[in-house]
C-alpha positions in Angstrom: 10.9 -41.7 10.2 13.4 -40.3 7.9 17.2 -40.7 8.6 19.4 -38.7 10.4 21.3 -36.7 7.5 18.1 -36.3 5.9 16.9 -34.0 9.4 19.8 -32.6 9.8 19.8 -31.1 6.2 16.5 -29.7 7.0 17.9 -28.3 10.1 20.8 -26.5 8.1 18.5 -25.2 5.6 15.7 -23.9 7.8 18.8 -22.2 9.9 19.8 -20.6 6.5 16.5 -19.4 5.9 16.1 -18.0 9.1 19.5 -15.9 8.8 18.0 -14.5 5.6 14.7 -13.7 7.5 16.5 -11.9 10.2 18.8 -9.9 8.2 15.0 -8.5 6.1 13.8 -7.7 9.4 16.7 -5.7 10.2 16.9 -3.9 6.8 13.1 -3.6 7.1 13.6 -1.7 10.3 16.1 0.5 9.4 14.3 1.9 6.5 10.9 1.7 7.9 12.4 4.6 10.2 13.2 6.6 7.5 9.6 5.6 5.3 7.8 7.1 9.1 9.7 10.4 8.7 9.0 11.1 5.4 5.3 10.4 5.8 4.8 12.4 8.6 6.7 15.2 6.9 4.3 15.0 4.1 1.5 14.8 6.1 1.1 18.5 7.5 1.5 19.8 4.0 -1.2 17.3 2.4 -3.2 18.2 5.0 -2.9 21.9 4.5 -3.1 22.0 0.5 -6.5 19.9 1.0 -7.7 23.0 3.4 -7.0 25.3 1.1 -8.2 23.6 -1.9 -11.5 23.0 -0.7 -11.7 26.8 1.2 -11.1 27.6 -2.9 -14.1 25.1 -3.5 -16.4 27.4 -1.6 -15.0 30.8 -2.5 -16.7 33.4 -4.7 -14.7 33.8 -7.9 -15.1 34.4 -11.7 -13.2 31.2 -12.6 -13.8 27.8 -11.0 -11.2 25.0 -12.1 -12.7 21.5 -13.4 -11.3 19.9 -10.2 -13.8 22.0 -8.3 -17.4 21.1 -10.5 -19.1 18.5 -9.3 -21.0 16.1 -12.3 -24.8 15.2 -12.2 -23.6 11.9 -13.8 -21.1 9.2 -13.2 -20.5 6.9 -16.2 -16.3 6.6 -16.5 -14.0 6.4 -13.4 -10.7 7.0 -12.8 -8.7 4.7 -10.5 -4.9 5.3 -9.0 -4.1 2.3 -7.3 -0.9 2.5 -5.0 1.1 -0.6 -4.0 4.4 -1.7 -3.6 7.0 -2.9 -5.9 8.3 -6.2 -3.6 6.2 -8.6 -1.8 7.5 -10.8 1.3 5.5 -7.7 3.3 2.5 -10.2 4.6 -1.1 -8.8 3.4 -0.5 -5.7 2.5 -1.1 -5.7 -1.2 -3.2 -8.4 -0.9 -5.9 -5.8 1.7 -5.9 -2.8 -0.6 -6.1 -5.1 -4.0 -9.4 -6.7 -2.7 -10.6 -3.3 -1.7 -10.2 -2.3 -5.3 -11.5 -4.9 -6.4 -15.0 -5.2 -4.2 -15.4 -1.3 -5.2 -15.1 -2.2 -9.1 -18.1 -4.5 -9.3 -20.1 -2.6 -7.3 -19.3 -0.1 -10.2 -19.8 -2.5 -13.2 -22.9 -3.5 -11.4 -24.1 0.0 -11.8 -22.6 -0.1 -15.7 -20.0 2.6 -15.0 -16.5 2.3 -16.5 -12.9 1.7 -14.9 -9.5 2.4 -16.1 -6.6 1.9 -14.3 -3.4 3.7 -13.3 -0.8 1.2 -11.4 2.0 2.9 -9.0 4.0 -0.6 -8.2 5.0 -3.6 -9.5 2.4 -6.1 -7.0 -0.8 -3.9 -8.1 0.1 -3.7 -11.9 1.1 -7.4 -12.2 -3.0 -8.0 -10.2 -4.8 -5.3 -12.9 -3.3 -7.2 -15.6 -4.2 -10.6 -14.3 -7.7 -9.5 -13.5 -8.2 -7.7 -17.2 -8.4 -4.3 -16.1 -7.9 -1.7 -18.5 -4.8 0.2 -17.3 -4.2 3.4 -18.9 -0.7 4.1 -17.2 1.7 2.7 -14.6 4.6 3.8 -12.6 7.2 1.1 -11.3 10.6 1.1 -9.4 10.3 3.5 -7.0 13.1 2.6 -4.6 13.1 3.6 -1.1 12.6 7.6 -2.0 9.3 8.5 -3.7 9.4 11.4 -6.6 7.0 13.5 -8.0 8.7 13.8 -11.1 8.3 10.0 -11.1 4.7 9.7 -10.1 3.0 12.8 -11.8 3.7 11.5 -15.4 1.4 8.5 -14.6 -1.0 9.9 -13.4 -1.3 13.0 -15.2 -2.8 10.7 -17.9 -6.2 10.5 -15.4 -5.8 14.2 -15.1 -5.9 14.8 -18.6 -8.7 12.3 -19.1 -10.7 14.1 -16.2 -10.2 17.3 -18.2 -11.1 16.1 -21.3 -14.9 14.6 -19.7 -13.0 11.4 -20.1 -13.2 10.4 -16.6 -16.0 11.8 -14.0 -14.7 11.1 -11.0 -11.1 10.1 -9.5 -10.4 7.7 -6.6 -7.2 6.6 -5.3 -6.5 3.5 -3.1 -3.3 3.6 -0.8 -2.8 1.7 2.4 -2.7 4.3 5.4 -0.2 4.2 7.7 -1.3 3.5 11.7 1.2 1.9 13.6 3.5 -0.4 13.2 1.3 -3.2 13.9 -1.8 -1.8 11.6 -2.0 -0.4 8.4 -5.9 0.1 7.2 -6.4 0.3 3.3 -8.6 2.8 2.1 -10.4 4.8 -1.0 -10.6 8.8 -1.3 -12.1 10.8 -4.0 -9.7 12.8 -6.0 -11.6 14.4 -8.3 -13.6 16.5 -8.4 -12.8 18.3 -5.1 -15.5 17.5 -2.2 -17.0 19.5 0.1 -16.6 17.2 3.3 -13.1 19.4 4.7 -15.5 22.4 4.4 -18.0 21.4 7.2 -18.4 20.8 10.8 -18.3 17.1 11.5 -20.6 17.3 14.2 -22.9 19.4 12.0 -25.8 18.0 11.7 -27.2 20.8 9.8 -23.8 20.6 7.4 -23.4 24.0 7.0 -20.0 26.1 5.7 -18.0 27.1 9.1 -17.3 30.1 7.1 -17.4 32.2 3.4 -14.6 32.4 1.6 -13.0 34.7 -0.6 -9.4 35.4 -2.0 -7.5 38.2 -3.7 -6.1 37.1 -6.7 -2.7 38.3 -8.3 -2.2 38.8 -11.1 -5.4 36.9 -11.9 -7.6 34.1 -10.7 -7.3 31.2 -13.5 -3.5 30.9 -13.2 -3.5 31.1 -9.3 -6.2 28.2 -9.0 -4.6 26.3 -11.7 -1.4 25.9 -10.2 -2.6 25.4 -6.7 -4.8 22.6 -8.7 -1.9 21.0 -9.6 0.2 21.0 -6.7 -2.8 20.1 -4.8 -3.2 16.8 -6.8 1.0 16.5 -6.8 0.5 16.7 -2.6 -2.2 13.8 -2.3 -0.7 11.2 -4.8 2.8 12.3 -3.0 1.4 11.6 0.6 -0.4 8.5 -0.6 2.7 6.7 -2.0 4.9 7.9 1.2 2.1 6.5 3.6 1.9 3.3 1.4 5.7 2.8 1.9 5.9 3.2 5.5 2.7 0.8 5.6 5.2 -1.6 3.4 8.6 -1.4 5.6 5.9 -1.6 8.9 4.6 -4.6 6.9 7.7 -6.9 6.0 9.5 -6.2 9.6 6.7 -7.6 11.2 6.2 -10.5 8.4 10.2 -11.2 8.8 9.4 -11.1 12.4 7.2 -13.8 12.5 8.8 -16.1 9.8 11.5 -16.1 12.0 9.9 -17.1 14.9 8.4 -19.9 12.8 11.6 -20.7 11.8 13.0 -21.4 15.4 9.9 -23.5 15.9 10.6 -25.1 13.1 14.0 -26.3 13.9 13.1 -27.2 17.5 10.8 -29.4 16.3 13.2 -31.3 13.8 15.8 -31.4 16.7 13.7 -33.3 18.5 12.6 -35.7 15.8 16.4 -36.4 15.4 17.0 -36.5 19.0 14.3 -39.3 18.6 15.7 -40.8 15.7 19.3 -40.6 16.8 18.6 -42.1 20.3 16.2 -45.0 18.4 19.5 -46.1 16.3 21.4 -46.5 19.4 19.3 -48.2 21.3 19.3 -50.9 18.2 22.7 -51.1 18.2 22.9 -52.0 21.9 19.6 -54.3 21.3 21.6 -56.1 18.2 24.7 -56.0 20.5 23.6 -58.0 23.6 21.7 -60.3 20.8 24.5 -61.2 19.3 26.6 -62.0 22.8 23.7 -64.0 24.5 23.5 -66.2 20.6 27.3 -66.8 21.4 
């Protein structure tokens, strides 16, 4: 059994650790407040610019953007990969990195080819690890997501979509769904499908409706620039869900590593306890030895 100072060291430091784990928790809460706001203020507006976009998908005009033609063949894929900058947030990055990873070698499987852009430190230090060949990468964040941060990455997959580089986009983000569960997932990008356009019930899977639009001054630079936002919206909304997921993440993780903390020290006040109350009762036995050998 080890000595006394020895467990009451490893009482003080598993105390210190769980001060530190509380004080995360805290900070985790706090911002995981503001992270929820900010996602569910992007949410409406992702939500509508997808509407829109694919009502443009279906509409009868003289131009139709890259983003809305489909490819008869899939041979290069772009990837945007979205995780968080810190760890300590439990299996967060761990969920949507094995996602991406599954979903590559079913690709390589069917010979098709993968690059890589990386928004956060955990998923670009993984790629790298792994081999993948990463094309771009946004790190450093903070608390406060940017477009002028993020679009800069990732226009390097748009521009390799428009140059017949890439045939088809995917992002992977973890989706914010309560505190308690976030569920990591893959959406096409590019080019622009058609499931928003349909009844889901429909077995049929016909249009609800025709579309058409009025265009001023002219089609191309309307859909161009609603092209872009579009794709600014999505990769916006992705990253604010993924950092809600992350501050829901760590508070719980905190959470629980201090609760194993206090488990942990009841456990070694007990062992001294033991220990403590063994040396005593030597001394007494050593004691009343002595006095009966006298």
């Amino acid at each position: 059994m080890a000595g006394s100072r020895e467990i009451r060291n490893k009482i003080k430091s598993v105390k210190n650790t769980q001060k530190i784990t509380r004080a995360m928790e805290m900070v985790a809460a706090s911002k995981m407040r503001k992270a929820q706001d900010r996602m569910k203020k992007a949410r409406p507006y992702g939500e509508k610019i997808r509407n829109v976009a694919a009502h443009m998908s279906r509409a009868n005009t003289e131009y139709r953007h890259p983003f809305l033609i489909s490819r008869d063949t899939v041979k290069r894929i772009g990837v945007i990969v979205v995780t968080s900058d810190k760890g300590l947030c439990g299996g967060l990055n761990t969920n949507v990195l094995r996602k991406v990873v599954n979903q590559m070698r079913a690709w390589q499987t069917e010979g098709e080819e993968i690059e890589i852009c990386c928004i956060g430190n955990k998923g670009l230090g993984f790629m790298s690890r792994v081999g993948a060949k990463i094309v771009s990468q946004v790190i450093g964040l903070g608390d406060t997501p940017e477009i002028a941060k993020l679009i800069g990455a990732v226009k390097v997959i748009l521009d390799g979509y428009m140059q017949d580089r890439f045939d088809r986009v995917y992002i992977f983000y973890n989706r914010f769904i309560n505190t308690m569960k976030q569920e990591p997932v893959m959406e096409q990008l590019l080019p622009l499908t058609d499931e928003r356009v349909y009844e889901r019930d429909d077995s049929n899977r016909k249009p609800r409706m025709a579309w058409d639009y009025i265009y001023e001054p002219e089609a191309k630079p309307v859909i161009d620039d609603i092209m872009v936002r579009y794709i600014e919206a999505l990769v916006y909304q992705a990253v604010a869900e993924n950092m809600a997921s992350e501050q829901s993440a760590r508070m719980v993780a905190m959470k629980a590593a201090s609760d194993n903390a206090g488990n942990v020290i009841d456990e070694l006040t007990l062992i001294y306890n033991k220990s403590r109350q063994a040396a005593i009762t030597k001394e007494l036995s050593e004691i009343v030895g002595g006095a009966a050998a006298v």
